[in-house]
N, C-alpha and C positions, 0 to 999 in steps of 0.2 A: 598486698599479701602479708604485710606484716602482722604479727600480733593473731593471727589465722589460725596458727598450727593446730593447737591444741585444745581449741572450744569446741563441747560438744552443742549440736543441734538444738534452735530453738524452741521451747515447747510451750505453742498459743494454746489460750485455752479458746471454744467455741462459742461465741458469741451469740444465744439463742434468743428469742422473744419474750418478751416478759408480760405482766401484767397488762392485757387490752393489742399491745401489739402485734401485726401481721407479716409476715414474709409476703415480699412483690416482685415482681418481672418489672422492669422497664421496657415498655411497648415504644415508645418515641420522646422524645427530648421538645418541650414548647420554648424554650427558650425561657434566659430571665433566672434561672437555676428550676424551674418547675419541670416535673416530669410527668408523663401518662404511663402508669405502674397497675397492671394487675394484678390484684391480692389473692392469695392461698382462702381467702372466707369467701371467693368470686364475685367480688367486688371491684369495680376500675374507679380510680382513685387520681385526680391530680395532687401531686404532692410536689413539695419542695424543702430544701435544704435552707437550714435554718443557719442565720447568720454565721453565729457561732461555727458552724462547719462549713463556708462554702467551702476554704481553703485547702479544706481537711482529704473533701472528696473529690476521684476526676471519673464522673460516669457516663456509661453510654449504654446504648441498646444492648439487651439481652443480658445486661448485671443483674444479679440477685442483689435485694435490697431486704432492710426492714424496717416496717412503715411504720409509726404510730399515729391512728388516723385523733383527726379535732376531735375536742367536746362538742364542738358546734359543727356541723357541716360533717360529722364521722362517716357518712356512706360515700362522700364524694370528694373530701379533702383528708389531706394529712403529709407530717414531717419526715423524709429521712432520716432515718436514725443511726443507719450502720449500711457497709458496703460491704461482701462476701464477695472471697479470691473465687479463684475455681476450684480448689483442692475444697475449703470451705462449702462449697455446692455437693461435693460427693460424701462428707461426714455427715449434712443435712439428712440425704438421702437414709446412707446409715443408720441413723438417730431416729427415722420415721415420723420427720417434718414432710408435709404436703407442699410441694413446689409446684407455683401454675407453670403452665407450659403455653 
């Protein structure tokens, strides 16, 4: 508790999609860091976590994710790029992103 008292609350900014990328559902985990992730363009997608981040993320079924699919293989492959809290899930909502279900 030290050092506690007197810091106010931290203010994340929202981490949205950018250029080509897609909000997904994680459907099932294949093992390997690759996942089976349904995309917001209703698209299913195996993707995976790129080197650089396996450490970074711990995910499981029903996370929202965002994906950015290959140049090569882009209807059927693609990287994780970001993992959203729950609180994260309800600002989407707000903001009037499309979240598969």
């Amino acid at each position: 508790m030290r050092g506690r008292r007197n810091q106010e609350p931290v203010v994340r900014s929202l981490v949205t999609p950018r250029n080509g990328e897609v909000i997904g559902l994680i459907v099932g985990a294949l093992g390997a860091a690759n996942f089976r992730i349904i995309c917001s363009d209703k698209k299913e997608r195996t993707c995976s976590i790129p080197g650089r981040l396996k450490r970074r993320f711990w995910i499981k079924e029903g996370d929202l994710v965002v994906v950015k699919p290959w140049i090569v293989q882009g209807d059927s492959r693609g990287d994780i790029v970001w993992r959203y809290s729950m609180m994260d899930r309800d600002l989407l909502r707000q903001k009037g992103y499309e979240i598969p279900k």
